[in-house]
C-alpha atoms as one frame of an Amber mdcrd trajectory, in Angstrom:
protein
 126.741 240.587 104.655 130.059 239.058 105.447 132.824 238.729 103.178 133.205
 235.171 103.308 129.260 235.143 102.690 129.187 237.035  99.711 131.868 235.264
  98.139 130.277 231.730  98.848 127.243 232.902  97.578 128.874 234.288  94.435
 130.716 230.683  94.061 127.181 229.210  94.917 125.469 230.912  91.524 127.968
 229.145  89.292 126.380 227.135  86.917 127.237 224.135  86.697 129.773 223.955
  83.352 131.901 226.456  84.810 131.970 224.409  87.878 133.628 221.062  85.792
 136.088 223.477  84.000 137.164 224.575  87.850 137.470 221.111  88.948 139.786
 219.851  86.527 142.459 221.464  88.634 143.212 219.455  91.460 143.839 222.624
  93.363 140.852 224.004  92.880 138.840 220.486  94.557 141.353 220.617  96.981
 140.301 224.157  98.217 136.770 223.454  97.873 137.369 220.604 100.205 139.369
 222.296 102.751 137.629 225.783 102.960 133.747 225.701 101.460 132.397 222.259
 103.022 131.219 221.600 106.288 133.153 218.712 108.400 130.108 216.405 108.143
 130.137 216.767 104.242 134.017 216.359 104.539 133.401 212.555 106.087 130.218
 212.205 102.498 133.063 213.362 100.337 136.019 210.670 101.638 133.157 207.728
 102.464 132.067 208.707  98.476 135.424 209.198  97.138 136.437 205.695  96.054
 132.744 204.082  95.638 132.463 203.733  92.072 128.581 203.402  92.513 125.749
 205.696  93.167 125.028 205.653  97.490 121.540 205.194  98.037 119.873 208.112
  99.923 118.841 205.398 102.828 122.068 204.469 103.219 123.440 207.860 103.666
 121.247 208.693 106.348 122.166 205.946 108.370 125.708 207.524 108.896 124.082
 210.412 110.495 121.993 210.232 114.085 118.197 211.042 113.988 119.404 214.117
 116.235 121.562 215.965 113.553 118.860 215.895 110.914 119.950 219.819 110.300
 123.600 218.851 109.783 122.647 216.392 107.361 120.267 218.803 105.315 123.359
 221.537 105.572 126.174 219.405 104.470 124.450 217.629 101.291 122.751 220.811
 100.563 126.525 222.301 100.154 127.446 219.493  98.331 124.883 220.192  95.873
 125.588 224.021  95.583 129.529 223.163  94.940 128.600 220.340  92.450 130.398
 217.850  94.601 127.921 215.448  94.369 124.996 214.613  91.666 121.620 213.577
  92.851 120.645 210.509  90.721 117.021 209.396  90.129 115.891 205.908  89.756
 111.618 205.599  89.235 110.874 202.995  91.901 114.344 203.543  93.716 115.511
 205.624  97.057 117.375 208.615  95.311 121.245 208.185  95.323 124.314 210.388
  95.615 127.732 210.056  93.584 130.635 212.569  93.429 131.118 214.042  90.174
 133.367 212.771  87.583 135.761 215.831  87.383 135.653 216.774  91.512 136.716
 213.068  92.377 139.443 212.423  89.823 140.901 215.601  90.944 140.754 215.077
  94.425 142.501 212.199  94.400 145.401 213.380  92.158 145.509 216.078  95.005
 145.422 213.558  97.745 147.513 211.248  96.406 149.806 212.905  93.877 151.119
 212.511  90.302 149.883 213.902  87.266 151.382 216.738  84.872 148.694 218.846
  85.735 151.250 221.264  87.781 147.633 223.354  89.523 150.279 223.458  92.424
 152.370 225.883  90.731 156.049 224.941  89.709 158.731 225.538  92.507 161.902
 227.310  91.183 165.364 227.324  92.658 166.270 230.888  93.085 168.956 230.298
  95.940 171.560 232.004  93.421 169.480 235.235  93.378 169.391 235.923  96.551
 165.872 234.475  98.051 163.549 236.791 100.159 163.014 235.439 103.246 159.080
 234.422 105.483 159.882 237.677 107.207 160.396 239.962 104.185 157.401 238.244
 102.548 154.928 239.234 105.783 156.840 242.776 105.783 156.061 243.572 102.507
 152.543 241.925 102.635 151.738 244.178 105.948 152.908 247.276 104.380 150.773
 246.542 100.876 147.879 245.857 102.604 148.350 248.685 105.566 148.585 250.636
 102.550 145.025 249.743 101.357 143.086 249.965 104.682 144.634 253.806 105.331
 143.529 255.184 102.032 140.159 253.701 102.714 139.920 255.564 106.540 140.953
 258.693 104.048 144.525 258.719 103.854 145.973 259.041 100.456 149.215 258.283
 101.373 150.759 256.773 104.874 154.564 256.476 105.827 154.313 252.583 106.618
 158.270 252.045 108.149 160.633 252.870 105.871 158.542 253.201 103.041 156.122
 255.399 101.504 153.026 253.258 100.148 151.038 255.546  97.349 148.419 252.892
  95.787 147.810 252.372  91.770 145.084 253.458  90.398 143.617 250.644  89.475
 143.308 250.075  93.236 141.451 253.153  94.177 139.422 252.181  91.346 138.504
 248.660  92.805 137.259 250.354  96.238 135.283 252.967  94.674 133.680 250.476
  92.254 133.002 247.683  95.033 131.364 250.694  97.409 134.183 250.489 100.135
 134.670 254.158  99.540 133.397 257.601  98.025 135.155 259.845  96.488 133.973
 263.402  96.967 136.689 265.684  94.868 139.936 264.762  96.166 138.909 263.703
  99.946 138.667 259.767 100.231 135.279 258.596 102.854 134.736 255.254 103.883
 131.510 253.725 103.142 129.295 251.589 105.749 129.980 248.706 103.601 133.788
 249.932 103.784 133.860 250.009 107.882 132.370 246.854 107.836 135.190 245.632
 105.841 137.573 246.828 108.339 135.601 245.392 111.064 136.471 241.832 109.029
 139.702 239.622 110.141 142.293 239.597 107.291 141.682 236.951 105.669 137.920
 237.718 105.212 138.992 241.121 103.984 141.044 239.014 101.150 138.145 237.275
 100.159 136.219 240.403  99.480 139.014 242.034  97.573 139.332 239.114  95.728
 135.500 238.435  95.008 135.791 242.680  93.724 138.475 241.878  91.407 136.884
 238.663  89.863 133.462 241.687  89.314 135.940 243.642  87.195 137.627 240.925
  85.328 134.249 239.933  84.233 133.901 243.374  82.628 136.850 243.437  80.981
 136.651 240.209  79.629 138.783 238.213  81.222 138.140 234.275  81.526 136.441
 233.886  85.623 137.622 230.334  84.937 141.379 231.438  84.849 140.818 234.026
  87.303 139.432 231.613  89.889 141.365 229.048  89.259 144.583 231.306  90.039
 143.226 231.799  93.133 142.762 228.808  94.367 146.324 227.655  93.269 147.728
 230.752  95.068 145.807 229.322  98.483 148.010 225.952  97.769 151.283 227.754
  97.427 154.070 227.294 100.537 154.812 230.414 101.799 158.392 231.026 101.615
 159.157 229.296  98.046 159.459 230.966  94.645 157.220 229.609  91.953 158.317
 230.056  87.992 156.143 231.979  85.755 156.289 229.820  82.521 153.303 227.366
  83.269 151.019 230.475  83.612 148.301 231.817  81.255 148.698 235.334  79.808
 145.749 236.364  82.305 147.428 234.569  85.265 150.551 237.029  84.325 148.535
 239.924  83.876 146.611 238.850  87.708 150.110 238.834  89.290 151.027 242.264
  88.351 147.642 243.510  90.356 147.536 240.881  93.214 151.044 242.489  94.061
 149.514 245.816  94.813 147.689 244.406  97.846 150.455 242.376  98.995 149.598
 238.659  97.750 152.180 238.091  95.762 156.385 239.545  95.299 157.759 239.594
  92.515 160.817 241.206  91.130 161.315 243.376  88.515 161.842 241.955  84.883
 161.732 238.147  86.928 160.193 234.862  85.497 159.704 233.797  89.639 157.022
 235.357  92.098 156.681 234.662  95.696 152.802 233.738  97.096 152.620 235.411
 100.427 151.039 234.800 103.623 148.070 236.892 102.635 147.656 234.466  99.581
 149.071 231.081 101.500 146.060 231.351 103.919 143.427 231.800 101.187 141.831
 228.182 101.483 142.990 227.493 104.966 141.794 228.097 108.653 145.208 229.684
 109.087 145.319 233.388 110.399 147.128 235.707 107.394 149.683 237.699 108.490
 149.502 236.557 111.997 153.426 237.209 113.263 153.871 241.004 111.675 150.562
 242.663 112.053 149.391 241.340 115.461 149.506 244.854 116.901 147.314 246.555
 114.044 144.807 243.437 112.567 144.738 240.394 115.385 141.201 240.482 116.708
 140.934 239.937 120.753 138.639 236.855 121.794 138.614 235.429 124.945 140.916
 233.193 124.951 143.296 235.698 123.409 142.828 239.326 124.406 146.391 240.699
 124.975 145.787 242.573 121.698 142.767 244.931 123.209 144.237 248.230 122.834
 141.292 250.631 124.134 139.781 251.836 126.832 136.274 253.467 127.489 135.161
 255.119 130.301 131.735 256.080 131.170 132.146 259.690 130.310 132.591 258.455
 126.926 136.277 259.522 127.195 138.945 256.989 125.008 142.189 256.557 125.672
 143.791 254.322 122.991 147.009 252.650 123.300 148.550 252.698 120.019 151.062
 254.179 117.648 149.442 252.926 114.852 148.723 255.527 112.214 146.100 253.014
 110.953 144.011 252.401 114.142 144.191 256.040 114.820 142.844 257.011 111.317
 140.224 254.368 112.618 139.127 256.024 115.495 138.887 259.596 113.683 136.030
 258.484 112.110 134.470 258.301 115.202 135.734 260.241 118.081 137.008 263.890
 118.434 140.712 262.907 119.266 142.174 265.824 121.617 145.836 264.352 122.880
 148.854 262.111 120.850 151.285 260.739 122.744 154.139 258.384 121.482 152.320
 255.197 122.331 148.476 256.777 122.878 145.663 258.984 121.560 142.924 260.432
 124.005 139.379 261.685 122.996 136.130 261.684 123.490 132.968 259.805 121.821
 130.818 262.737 120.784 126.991 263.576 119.711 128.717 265.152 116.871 131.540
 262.592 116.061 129.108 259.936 116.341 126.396 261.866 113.687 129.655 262.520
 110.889 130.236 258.560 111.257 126.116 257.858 110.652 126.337 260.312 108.040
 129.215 258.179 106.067 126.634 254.780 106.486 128.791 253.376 110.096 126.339
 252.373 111.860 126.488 252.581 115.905 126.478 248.550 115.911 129.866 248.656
 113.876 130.902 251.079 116.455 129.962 248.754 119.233 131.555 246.028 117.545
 135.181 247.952 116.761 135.264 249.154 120.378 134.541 245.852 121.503 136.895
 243.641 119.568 139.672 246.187 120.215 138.857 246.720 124.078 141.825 246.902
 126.083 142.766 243.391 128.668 141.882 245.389 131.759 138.461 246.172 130.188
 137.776 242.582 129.209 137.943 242.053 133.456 134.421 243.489 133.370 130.842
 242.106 132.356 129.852 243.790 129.996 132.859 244.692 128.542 131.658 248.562
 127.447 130.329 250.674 129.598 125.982 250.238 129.227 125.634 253.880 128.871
 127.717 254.779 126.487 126.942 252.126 124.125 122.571 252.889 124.890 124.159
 256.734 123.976 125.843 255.562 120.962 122.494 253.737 119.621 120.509 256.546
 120.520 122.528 259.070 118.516 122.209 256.982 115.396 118.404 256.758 115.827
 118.083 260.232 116.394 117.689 260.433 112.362 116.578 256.827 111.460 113.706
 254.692 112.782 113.597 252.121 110.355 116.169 249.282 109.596 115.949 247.041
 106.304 116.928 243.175 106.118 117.406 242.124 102.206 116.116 238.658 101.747
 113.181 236.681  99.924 109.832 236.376 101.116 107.871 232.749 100.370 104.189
 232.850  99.919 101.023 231.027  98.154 101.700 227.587  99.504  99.611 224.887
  98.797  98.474 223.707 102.375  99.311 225.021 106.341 100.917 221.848 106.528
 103.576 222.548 103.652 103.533 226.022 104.885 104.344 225.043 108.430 106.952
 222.404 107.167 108.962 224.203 104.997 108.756 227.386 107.347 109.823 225.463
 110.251 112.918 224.080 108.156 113.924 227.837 107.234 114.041 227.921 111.268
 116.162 224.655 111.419 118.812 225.976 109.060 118.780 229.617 110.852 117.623
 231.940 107.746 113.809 232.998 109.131 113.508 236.203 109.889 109.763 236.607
 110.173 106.697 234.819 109.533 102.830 235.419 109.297 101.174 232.262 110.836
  97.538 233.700 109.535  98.739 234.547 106.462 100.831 232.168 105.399 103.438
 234.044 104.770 107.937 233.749 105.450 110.774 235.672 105.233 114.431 234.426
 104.426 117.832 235.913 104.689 118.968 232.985 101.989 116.958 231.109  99.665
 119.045 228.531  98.364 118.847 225.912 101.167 115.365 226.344 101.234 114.658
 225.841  97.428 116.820 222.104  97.889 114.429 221.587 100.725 111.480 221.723
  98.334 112.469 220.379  95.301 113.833 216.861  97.304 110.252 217.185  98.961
 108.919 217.360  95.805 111.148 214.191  94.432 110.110 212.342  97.047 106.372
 212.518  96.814 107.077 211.606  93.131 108.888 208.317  93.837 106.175 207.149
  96.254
């Protein structure tokens, strides 16, 4: 499961009360907004936003084609899973839709401004003490988070620069408790669920810390309302300005001193002003973090922007990796048998054995795939298919060597009343893309998510009421 997933779906099983405390912060409906809603329940939320009456379920349809039915379903189900909206039921009348109290009062303070509410953070005036600049802010925030990643690839310590970067302890803690890593006596392995981490752009990899973090300040107490709340301020910040201290609650405080471990935040010591930075600027945006300092070690190669590619495979299953990277080397240990370093390369060789140590961790040979692919050298990219068919059929085949069976978590739906309902509601788990299999004879589904589906039935089940 993605990062971004996991902590959607962790936002998703809010209840609803914790949900109104959120949204009194005009941050926090103004991050909702930008980052959790799809575009066509963007245009719902501004056509609902200064309506001061209930929209009629009829009416709400008519804004959408007959053609985009699925959009439709998808954006007001996400409304309903964010308590943006509230379904209200008339006997007799089409079912409307209204924005909640607290979302849309808060929304509009964001949009328009004013209030004391100060969920934007208060901006301090620190050109007498020497201000840090964007590009120590991304420096430091690159070396934090460098600083992470290499302990999880099993590097307790790593010379990042000018600097050596040993991690607290409640860090190491974090990974190990989340399942990023193992700890077996003193050497550090990376988990399946850890490579797949790595796999993850930056700002995905944020999110999961993040969603980690908010686990453990559950256990110790602390209030998820503050905790959440700080984050989505944080994601509001402007990168590049100080921010005062005083407005925040003693668990806000207490957050800043272990956000700065992993880069989000500067502060100095024995200072009432801390500095968001790009890693926590980019939180409820589309914006890539970190995107001028770590290009070379993080920026994932697409197609319209594969300069980054740094490796190259060759069919027998020899690597040659352009890099000076300590990181992306430590990377490709856990893989390859390296044999050569060079000042600005590694050679090696993808190995039976290499490839069985990695399995043996939990990476599997599609994470592989997927690392050698996104990191695949410009000259590579030239070709169709970019990796060489036989080594990746190899790589597969090595994994499988000791596994013939591969598990999907998910729900399965059964006992329905008719084939029709059956066939309806199965065919809508199709629509919204979480059917994995289904049993025509016997009646029988299986879903990656449940959520959207469980909306689908209980407005099915309104319906039929009403009529």
């Amino acid at each position: 499961m993605s990062s971004f997933l996991r902590a959607f779906e962790y936002l998703e099983s809010l209840p609803g009360t914790t949900w109104a405390k959120l949204y009194k912060q005009p941050s926090t409906a103004l991050a909702v907004f930008r980052r959790m809603l799809p575009h066509l329940a963007k245009s719902f939320v501004m056509a609902l936003l200064y309506i001061s009456h209930p929209l009629p379920v009829t009416d709400l349809e008519s804004w959408v084609r007959p053609d985009s039915k699925r959009e439709r379903d998808i954006a007001i189900s996400a409304l309903e899973r964010y308590h943006v909206v509230s379904a209200i039921a008339n006997p007799g009348k089409p079912r409307a839709y209204q924005l909640t109290n607290t979302f849309a009062s808060s929304l509009r303070l964001a949009l328009t401004g004013g209030g004391s509410h100060k969920s934007f953070g208060v901006p301090f005036d620190d050109s007498n003490h020497g201000k840090i600049s964007i590009e120590e802010l991304d420096e430091y925030a690159r070396r934090q988070w460098e600083g992470v990643l290499s302990y999880m690839v099993g590097s307790t310590s790593i010379n990042l620069g000018d600097q050596q970067i040993r991690l607290s302890e409640g860090v190491t803690t974090l990974l190990r408790r989340g399942g990023l890593i193992d700890i077996r006596g003193r050497q550090v392995e990376i988990t399946q669920e850890g490579f797949a981490f790595l796999l993850e752009e930056v700002n995905a990899q944020v999110w999961a810390i993040l969603m980690l973090y908010l686990e453990s300040a559950e256990a110790i107490n602390m209030e998820v309302v503050d905790v959440l709340s700080f984050f989505f301020t944080l994601g509001s910040l402007e990168l590049g300005q100080s921010y005062s201290k005083a407005n925040l609650t003693p668990t806000q405080r207490r957050m800043l001193e272990d956000l700065a471990d992993y880069g989000l935040v500067y502060e100095r010591s024995s200072s009432q002003i801390f500095y968001p930075t790009r890693l926590a600027t980019t939180l409820t945006s589309d914006a890539g973090a970190l995107r001028s300092t770590v290009s070379s070690t993080f920026s994932t190669a697409t197609p319209d922007n594969n300069t980054n590619g740094f490796v190259i495979v060759e069919t027998n299953y020899r690597i040659y990796a352009y890099t000076s990277s300590p990181l992306q080397i430590a990377i490709l240990q856990l893989f390859c048998r390296l044999s050569a370093r060079y000042p600005n390369m590694v050679a090696g060789k993808i190995t039976r054995e290499s490839i069985r140590r990695a399995v043996g961790m939990g990476i599997t040979s599609e994470q592989i795939i997927s690392f050698l692919s996104t990191h695949a050298h410009p000259q590579m990219r030239k070709d169709n298919p970019v990796l060489p068919p036989t080594v990746v059929d190899q790589i597969r085949l090595w994994q499988i060597e000791g596994e013939r069976m591969k598990t999907t978590p998910g729900y399965l739906f059964k006992e329905f009343r008719d084939k029709a309902e059956y066939e309806d509601i199965c065919r809508y788990a199709d629509e919204v893309g979480v059917l994995v299999w289904k049993s025509d004879a016997r009646w029988l589904f299986f879903v990656t998510r449940h959520e959207q589906i469980a909306s689908y039935i209980r407005a099915k089940k309104a319906a039929e009421k009403t009529k």
